[in-house]
Backbone bond lengths (Angstrom), bond angles and torsions (degrees), N, CA, C in turn:
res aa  C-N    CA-C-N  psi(-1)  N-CA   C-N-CA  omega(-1)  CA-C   N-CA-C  phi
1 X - - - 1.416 - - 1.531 108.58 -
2 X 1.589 109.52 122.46 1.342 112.37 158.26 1.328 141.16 -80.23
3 X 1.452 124.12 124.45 1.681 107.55 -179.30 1.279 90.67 -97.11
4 X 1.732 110.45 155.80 1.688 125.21 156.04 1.274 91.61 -72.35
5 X 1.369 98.22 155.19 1.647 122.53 166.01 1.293 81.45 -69.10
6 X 1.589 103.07 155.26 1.609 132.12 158.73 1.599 102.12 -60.13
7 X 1.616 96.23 140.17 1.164 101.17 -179.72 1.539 114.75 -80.36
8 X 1.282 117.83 125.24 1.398 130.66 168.27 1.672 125.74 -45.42
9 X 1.473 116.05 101.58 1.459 125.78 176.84 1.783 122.34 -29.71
10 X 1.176 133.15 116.32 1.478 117.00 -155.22 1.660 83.10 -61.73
11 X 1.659 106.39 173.93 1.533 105.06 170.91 1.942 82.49 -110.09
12 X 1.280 110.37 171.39 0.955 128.07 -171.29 1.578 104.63 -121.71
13 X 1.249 119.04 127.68 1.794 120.12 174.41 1.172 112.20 -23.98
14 X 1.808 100.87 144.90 1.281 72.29 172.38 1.827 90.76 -114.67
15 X 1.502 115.04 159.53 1.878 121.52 -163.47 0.992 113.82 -111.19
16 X 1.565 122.19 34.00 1.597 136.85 168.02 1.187 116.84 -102.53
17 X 1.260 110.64 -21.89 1.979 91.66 168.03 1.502 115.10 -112.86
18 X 1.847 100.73 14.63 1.793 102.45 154.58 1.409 98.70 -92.09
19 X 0.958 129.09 -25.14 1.916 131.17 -170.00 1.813 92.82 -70.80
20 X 1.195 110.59 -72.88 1.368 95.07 -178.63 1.488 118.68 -69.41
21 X 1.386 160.43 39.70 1.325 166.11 -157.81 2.112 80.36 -138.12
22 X 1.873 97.96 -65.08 2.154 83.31 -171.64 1.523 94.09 -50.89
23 X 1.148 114.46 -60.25 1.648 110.88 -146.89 1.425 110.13 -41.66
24 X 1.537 100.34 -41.95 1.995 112.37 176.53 1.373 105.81 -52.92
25 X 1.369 123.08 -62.19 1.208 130.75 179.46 1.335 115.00 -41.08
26 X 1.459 127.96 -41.18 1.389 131.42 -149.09 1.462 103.97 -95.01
27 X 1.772 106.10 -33.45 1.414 99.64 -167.49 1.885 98.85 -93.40
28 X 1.354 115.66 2.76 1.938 123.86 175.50 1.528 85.82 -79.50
29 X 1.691 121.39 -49.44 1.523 99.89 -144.87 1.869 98.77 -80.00
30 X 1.717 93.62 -13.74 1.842 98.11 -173.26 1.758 115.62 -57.22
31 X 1.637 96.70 -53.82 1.584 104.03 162.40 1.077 136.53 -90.70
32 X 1.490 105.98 27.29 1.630 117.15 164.50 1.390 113.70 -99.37
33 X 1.549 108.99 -25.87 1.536 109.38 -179.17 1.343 139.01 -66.59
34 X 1.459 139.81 -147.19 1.159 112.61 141.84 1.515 99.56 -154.61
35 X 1.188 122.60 121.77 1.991 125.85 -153.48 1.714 99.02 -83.37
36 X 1.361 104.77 -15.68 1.768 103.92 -176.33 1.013 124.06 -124.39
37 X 1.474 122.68 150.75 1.412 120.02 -174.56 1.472 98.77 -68.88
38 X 1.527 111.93 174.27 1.997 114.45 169.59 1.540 89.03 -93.91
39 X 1.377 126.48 153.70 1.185 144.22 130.24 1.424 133.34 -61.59
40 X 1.134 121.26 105.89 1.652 120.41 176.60 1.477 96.56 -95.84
41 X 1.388 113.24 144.47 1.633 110.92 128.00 1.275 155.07 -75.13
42 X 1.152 127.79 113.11 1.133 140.49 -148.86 1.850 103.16 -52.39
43 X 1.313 113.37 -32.43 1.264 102.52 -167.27 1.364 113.49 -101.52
44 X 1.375 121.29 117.01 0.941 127.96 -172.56 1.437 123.06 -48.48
45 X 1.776 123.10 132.15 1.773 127.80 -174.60 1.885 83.06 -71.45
46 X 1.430 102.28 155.00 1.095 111.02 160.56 1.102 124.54 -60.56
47 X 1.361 152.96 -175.74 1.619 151.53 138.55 1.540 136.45 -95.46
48 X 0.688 131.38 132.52 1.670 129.25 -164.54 1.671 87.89 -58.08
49 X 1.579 82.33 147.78 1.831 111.25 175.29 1.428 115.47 110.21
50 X 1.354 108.68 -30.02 1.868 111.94 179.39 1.595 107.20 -60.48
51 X 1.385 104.28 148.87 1.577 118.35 -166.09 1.942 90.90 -100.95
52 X 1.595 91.57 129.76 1.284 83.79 164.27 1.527 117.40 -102.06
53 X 1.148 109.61 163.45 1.436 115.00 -173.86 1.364 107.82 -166.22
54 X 1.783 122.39 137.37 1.322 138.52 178.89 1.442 82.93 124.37
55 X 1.794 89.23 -166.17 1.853 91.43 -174.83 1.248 98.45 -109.60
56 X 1.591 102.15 169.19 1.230 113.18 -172.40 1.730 145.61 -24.67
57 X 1.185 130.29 104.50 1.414 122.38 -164.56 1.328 108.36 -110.16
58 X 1.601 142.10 52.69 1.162 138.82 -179.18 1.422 123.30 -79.12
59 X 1.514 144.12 95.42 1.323 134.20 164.44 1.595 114.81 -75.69
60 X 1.516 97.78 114.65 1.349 104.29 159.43 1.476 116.58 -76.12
61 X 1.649 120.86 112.39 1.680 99.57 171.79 1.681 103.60 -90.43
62 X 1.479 111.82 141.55 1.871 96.69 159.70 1.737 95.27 -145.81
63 X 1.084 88.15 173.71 1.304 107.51 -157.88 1.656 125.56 -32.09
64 X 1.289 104.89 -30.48 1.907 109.96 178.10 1.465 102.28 -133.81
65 X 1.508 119.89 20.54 1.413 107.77 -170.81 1.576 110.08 -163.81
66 X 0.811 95.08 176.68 2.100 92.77 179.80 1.714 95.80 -147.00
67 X 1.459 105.48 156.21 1.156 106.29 -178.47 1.396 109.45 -161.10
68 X 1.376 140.28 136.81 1.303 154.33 -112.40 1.280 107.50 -135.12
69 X 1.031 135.21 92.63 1.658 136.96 -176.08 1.835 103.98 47.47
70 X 1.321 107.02 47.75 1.448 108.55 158.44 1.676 114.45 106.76
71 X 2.060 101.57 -18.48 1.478 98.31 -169.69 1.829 88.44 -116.75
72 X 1.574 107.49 146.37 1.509 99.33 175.48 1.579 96.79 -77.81
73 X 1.677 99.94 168.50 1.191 147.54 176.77 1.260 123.29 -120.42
74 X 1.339 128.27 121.09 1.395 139.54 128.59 1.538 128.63 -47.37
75 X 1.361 109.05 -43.63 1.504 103.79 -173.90 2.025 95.69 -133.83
76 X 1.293 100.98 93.94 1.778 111.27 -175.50 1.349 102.62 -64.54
77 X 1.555 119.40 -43.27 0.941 120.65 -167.00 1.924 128.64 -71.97
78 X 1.409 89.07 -28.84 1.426 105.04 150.42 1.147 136.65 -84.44
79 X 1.395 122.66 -21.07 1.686 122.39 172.50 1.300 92.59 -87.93
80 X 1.375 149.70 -9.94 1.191 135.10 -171.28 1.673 112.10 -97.35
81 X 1.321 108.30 -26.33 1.750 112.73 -167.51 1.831 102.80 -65.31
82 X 1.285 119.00 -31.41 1.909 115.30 165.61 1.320 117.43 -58.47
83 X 1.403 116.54 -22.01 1.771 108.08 -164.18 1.711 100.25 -112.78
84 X 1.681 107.53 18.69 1.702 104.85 175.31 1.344 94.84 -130.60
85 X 1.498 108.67 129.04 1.441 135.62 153.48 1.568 108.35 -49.30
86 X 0.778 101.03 -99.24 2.117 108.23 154.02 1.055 135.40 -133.76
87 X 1.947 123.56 175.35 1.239 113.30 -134.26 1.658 99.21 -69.53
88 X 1.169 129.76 -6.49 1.548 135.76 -177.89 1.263 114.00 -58.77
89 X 1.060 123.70 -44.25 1.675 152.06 -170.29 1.616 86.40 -43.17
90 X 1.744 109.98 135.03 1.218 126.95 146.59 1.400 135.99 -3.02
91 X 1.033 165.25 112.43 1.384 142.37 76.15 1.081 164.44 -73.24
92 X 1.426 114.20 155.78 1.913 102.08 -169.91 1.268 96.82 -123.58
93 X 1.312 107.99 132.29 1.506 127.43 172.36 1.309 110.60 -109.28
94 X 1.297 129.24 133.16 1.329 138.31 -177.49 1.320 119.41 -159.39
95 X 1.812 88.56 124.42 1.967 97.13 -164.44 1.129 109.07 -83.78
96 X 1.512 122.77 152.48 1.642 116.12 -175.77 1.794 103.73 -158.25
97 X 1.445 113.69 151.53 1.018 110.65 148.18 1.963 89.30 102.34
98 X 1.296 122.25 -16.75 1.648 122.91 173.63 1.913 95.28 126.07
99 X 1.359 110.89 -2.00 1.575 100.73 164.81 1.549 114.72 -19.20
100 X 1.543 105.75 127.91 1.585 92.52 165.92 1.631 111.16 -96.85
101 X 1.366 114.81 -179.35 1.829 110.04 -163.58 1.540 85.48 -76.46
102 X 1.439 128.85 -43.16 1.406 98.39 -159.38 1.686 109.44 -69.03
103 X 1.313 118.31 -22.36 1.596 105.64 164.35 1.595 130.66 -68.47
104 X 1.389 93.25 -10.90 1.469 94.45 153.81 1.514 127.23 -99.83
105 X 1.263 131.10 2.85 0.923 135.64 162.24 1.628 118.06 -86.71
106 X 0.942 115.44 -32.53 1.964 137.87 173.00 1.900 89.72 -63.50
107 X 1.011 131.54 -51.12 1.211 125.74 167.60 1.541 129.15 -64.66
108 X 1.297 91.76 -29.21 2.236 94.99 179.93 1.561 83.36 -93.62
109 X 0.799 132.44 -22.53 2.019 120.76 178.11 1.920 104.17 -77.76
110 X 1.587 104.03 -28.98 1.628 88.28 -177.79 1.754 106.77 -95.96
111 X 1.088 115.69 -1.02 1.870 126.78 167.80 1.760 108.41 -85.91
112 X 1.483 109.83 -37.72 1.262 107.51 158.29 1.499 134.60 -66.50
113 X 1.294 111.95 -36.37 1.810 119.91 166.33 1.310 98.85 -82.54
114 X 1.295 154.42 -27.29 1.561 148.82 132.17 1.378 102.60 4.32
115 X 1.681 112.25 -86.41 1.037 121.33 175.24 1.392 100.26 171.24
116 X 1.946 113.03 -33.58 1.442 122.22 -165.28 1.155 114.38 -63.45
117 X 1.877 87.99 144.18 1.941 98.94 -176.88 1.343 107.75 -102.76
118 X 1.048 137.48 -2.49 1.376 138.80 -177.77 1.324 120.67 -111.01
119 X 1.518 126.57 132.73 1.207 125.63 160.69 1.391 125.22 -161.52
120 X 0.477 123.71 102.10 1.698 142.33 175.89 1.803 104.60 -65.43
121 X 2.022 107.08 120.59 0.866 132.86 -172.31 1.458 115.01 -102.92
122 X 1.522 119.93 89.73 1.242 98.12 -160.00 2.124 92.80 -126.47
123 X 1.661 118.06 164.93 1.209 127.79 -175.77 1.502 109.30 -65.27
């Protein structure tokens, strides 16, 4: 007399190497994306080749202060309106001292509500 072997219990999947396949997927598509818009500034950097002319227009930005052909300022926008012909006229902005960009950008946004279209971004 023959017995069958006992029948063998199905095994059931196993759902750990589909669990890790999403997770792979999820954390490729996480740092593939991008959650924020870019920020431009609206006001256009000047372009190399423009002639400057008038006297000197240097903004120093640094970290808690701005300062105007070498002396700080409280009010840029007022020590600056004597040394511009018009709002076209030159400037150079230059960060120093551990400025971060968005404090230099908080400054090309208050030369832009100024009125000025020019500025030259230099190290």
């Amino acid at each position: 007399m023959q017995f069958a072997p006992p029948p063998k219990p199905r095994r059931k999947p196993s759902l750990t190497p589909m669990i890790d396949v999403v997770f792979l997927l999820l954390v490729f598509f996480m740092l593939a994306s991008r959650f924020g818009a870019d920020a431009a500034l609206p006001l256009p950097l000047a372009s190399a080749g423009g002639e400057y002319t008038g006297p000197p227009r240097l903004i120093d930005v640094l970290p808690d202060a701005v300062a105007l052909n070498g002396t700080t300022t409280a009010d840029l926008i007022g020590d600056l309106a004597p040394l511009m012909q018009t709002p076209a006229d030159m400037l150079i902005l230059r960060g120093k001292d551990g400025a971060t960009l968005q404090r230099i950008v908080t400054v090309t946004e208050t030369l832009r509500d100024a009125g000025y279209t020019s500025v030259v971004l230099v190290e």
